[in-house]
C-alpha positions as CSV (number, residue, x, y, z in Angstrom):
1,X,0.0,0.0,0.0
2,X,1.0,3.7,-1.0
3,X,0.6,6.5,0.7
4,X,0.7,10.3,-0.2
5,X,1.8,12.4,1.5
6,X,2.1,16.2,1.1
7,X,4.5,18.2,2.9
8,X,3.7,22.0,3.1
9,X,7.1,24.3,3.8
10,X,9.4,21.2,3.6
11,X,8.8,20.3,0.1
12,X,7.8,23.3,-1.7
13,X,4.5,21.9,-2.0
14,X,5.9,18.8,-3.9
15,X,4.5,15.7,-3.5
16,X,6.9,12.5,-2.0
17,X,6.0,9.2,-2.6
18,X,6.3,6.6,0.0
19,X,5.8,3.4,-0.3
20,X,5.7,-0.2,1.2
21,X,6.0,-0.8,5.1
22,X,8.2,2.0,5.8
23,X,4.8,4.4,4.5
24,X,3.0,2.0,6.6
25,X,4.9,3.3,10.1
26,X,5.3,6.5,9.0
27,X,1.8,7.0,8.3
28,X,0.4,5.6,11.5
29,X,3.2,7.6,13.4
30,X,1.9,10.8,11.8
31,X,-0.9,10.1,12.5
32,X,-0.6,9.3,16.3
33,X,1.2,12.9,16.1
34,X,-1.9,14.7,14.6
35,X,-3.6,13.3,17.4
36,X,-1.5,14.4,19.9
37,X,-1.4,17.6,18.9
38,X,-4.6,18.5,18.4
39,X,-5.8,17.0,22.2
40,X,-2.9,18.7,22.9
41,X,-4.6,22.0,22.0
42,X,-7.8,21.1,23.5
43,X,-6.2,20.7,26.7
44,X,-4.8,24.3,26.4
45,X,-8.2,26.0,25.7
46,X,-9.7,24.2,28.6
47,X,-6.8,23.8,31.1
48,X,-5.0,28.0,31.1
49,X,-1.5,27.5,31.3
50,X,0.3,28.3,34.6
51,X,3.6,30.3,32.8
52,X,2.5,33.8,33.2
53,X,3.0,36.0,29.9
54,X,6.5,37.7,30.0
55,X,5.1,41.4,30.6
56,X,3.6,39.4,33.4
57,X,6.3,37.4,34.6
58,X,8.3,41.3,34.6
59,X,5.5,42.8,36.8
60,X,5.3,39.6,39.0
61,X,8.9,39.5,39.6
62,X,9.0,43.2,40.7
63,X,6.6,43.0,42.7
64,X,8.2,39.8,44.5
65,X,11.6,42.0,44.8
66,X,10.5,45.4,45.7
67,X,10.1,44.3,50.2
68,X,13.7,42.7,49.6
69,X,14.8,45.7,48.1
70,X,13.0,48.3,50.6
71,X,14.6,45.5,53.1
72,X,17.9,45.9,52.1
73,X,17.5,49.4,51.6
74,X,16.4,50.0,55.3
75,X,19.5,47.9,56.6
76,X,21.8,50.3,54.5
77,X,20.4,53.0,56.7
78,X,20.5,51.2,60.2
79,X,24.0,50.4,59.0
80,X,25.1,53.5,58.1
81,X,27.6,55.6,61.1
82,X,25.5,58.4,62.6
83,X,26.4,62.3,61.8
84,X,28.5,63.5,64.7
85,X,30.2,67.2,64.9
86,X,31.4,68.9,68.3
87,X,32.4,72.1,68.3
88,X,32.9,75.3,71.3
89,X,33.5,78.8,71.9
90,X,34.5,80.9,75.4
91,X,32.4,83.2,76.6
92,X,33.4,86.3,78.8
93,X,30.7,87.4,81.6
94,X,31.2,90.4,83.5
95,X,30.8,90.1,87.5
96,X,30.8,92.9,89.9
97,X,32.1,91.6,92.9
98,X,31.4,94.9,95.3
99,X,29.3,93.6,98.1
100,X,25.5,93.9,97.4
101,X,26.3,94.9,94.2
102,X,24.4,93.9,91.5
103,X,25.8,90.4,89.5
104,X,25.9,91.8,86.2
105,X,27.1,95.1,85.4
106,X,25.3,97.7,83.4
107,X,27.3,98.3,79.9
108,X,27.7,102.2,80.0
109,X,28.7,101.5,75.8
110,X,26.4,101.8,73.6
111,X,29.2,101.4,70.9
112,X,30.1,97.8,72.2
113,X,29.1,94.9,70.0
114,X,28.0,93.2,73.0
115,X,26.1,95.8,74.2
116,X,22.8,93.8,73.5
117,X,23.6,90.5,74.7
118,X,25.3,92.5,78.0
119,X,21.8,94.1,78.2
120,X,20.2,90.5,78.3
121,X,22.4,89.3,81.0
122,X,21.1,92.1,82.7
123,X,18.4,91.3,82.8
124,X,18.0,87.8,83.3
125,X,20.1,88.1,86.3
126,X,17.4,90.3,87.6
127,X,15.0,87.7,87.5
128,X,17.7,85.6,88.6
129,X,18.6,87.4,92.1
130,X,15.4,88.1,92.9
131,X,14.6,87.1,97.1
132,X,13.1,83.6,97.4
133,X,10.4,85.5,99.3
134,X,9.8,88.3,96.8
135,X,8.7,85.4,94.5
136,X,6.2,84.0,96.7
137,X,4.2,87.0,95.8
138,X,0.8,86.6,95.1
139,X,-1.8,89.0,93.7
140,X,-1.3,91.7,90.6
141,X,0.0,94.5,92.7
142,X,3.6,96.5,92.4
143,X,6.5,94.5,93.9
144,X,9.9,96.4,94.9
145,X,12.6,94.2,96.0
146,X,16.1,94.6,96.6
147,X,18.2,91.7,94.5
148,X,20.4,89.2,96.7
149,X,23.9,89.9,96.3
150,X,25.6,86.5,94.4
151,X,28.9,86.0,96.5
152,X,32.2,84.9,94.6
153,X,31.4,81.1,95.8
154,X,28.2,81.3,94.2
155,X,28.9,83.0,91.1
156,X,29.5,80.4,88.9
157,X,26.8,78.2,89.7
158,X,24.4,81.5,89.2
159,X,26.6,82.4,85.9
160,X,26.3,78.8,84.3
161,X,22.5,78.2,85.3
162,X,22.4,82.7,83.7
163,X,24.0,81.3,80.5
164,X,22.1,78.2,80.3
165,X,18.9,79.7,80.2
166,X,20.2,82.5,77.7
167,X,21.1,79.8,75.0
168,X,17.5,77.9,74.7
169,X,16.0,81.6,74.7
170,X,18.5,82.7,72.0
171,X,17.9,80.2,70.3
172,X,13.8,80.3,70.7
173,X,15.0,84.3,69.0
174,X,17.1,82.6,66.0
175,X,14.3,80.9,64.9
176,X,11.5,83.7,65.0
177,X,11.5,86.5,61.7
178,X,13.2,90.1,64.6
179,X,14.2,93.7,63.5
180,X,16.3,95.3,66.4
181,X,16.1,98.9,66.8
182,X,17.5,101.5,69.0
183,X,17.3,105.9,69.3
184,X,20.2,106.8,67.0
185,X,21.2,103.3,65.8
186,X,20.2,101.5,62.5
187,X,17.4,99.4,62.7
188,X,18.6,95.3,62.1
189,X,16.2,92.5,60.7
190,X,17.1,88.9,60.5
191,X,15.4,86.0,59.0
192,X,14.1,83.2,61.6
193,X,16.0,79.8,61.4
194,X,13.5,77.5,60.3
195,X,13.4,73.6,61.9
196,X,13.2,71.0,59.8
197,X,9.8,68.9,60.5
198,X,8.3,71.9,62.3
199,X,5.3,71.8,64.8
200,X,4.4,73.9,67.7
201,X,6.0,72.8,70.7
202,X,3.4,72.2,73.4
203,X,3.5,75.4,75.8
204,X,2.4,73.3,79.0
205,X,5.1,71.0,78.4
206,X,7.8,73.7,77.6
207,X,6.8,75.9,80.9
208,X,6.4,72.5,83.3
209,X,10.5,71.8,82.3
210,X,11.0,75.1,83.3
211,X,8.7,75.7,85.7
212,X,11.4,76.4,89.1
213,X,13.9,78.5,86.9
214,X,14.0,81.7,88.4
215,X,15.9,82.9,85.1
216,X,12.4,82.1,83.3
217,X,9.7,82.6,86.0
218,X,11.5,85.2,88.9
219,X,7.3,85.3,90.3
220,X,6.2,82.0,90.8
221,X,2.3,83.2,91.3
222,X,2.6,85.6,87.9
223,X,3.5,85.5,84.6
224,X,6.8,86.7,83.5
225,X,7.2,88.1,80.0
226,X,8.9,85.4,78.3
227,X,5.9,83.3,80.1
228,X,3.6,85.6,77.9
229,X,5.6,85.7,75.2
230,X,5.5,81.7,74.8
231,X,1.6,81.7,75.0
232,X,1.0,84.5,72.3
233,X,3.8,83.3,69.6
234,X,4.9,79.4,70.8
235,X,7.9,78.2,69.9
236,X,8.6,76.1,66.4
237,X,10.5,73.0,67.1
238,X,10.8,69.4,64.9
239,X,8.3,67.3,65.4
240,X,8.3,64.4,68.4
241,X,10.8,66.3,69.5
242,X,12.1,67.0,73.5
243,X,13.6,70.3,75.7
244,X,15.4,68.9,78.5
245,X,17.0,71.3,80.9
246,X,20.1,69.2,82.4
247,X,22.9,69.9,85.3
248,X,25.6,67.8,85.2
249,X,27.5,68.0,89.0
250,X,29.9,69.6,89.2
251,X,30.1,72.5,86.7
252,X,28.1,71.5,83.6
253,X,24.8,73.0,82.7
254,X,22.4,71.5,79.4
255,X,19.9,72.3,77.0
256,X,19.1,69.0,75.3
257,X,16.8,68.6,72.3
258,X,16.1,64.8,71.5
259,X,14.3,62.6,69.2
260,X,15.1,58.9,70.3
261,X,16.2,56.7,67.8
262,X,17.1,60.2,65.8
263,X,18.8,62.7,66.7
264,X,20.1,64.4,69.8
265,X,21.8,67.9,70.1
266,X,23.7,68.9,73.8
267,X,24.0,72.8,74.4
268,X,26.8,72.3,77.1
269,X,27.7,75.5,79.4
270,X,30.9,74.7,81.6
271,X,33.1,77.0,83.6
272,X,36.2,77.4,82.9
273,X,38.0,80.3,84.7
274,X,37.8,83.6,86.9
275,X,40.0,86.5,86.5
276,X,42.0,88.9,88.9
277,X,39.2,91.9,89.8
278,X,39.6,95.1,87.4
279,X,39.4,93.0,84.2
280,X,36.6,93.7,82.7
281,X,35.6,92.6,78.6
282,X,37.1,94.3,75.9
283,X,34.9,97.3,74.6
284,X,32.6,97.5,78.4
285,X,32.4,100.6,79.9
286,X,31.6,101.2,83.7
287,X,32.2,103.3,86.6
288,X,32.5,100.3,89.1
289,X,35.5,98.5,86.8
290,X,37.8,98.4,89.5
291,X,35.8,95.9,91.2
292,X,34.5,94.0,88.3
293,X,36.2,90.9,87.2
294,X,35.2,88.1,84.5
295,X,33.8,84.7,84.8
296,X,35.2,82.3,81.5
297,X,32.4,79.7,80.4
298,X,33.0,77.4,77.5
299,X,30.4,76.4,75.3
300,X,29.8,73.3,73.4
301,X,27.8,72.1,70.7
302,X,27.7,68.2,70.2
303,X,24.6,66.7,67.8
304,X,24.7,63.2,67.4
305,X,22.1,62.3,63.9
306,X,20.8,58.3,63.2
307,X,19.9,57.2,60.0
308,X,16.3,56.1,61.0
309,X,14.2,53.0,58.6
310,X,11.7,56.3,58.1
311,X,11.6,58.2,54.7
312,X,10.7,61.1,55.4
313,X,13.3,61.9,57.6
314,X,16.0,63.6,56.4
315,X,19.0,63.6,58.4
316,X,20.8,66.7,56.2
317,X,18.3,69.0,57.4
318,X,18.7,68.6,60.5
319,X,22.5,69.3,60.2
320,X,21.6,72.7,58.4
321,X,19.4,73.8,61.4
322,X,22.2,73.0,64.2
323,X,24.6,74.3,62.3
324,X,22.8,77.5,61.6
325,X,21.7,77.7,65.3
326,X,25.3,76.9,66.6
327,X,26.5,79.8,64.1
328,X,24.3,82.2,65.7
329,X,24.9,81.7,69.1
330,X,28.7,82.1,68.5
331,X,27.8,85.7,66.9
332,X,25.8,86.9,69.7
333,X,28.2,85.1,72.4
334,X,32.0,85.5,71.3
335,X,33.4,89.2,70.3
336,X,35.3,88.1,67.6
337,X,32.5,86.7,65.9
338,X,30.5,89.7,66.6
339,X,33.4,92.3,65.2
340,X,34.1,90.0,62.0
341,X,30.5,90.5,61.3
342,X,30.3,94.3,62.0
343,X,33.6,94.8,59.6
């Protein structure tokens, strides 16, 4: 028996002739193959095949790798060395050590580039000197008081506690839009320092850590002005953020801001030395010099940034804000930062 077959594509539409047993065999065998093939595709229209498509496959498989990358990327981070950066200025404070004088001398000079952070030590130890009786005061009538003297024992204990205080309300100042202005003197604006992350920090909170400074509230019963002050315009700080007010026996005196688990910046105030009486800091002016001496405090910066597993945390602006508040404390603080600028 003979059979025909034709073979499309492989023979150009020729015709072979195959014959005998070996057409047999073949024959069946193609046969058998048509079969299979065709249940074959009945089997795929019924039965959808498990292979995904390749666009599919693509999508699949970035899907399946995007937690092992946001994985991998989050142990980069925890991995990564925190941002660390210490740096310190002196500071100079006048003390008039005539008895029952007052602790800090008024600056008779105008003309002095400290004049205005003299005036503030001024008056904060004011507040600071006030009689522990004077502030039990209660009621909203006129108080006179005489200031304790600060003997030469206490001074830097009074001075360091004076200084620590001044640095959280400088920097409260950096970061709030001021103009400066004074009878015959050019007015001065400056920019607020804005924090990174900003919210407003809670008032009850903020006057509860400082709630037995005498620096911050001199009437326990009343509201001082930077009391007021706080209420009407509230301090900016970034968010989940801490104030922490922090003495350190013997001689060191913080102002710690503190994220845990992100960030945390020490404002350190330490002693350092006393000076023979009569020396008092260049440019001051004052008719009691020869009994006025000054107190040497160093001050030191030290941040310490993480690398949280949070994205929107970014660790760069928080090194622009402590720089830029570090910088301005050094201008108001150390006279040759503040006569570089005036040049």
């Amino acid at each position: 028996m003979a059979i025909w077959l034709a073979l499309n594509g492989l023979t150009k539409n020729r015709s072979i002739r195959i014959g005998g047993k070996i057409a047999s065999v073949l024959g069946l065998g193609f046969i058998l193959g048509l079969g299979a093939v065709w249940m074959g595709r009945s089997n795929t229209a019924v039965i959808p095949s498990a292979q995904p498509s390749a666009s599919s496959q693509s999508g699949t498989n970035a899907k399946a790798q995007s937690p092992s990358n946001t994985s991998e990327s989050s142990t980069n981070k925890l991995r990564e060395p925190p941002i660390e950066r210490t740096a310190k200025f002196t500071v100079m404070v006048p003390f008039d050590t005539a008895p029952n004088a007052f602790p800090i001398p008024v600056d008779d000079n105008p003309d002095d580039p400290l004049f205005n952070t003299y005036t503030e030590f001024h008056s904060l130890a004011m507040n600071g000197a006030m009689p522990e009786a004077t502030r039990e005061t209660e009621g909203k009538g006129q108080v006179t008081w005489n200031s304790r003297p600060i003997s030469m024992e206490e001074a830097p204990t009074f001075l360091g506690r004076l200084l620590q205080y001044y640095i959280f309300h400088s920097i409260d100042s950096l970061q709030h839009n001021s103009i400066t202005s004074y009878v015959g003197y050019p007015a001065e604006a400056n920019a607020g320092i804005e924090p990174p992350d900003a919210e407003v920090y809670p008032y009850k909170k903020l006057s509860s850590e400082l709630a037995d400074n005498a620096f911050f509230r001199p009437f326990l019963h009343r509201p001082s002005g930077d009391d007021m002050t706080w209420k009407m315009a509230p301090s900016k700080m970034p968010k989940g953020m801490e104030i922490k007010f922090i003495t350190q026996k013997p001689d060191k005196y913080l102002v710690r801001f503190q994220r845990p688990g992100y960030f945390k910046a020490d404002f350190i105030v330490q002693q350092f030395l006393g000076t023979g009486v009569g020396q008092i800091p260049k440019h001051f002016a004052s008719k009691s010099a020869s009994t006025i001496m000054q107190w040497a405090f160093v001050v030191t910066m030290h941040y310490r940034i993480e690398h949280p597993d949070d994205d929107e945390f970014n660790p760069g602006n928080y090194i622009q804000w402590l720089d830029a508040l570090y910088d301005g404390l050094h201008r108001k603080l150390e006279m040759d930062q503040v006569e570089k600028r005036s040049r």
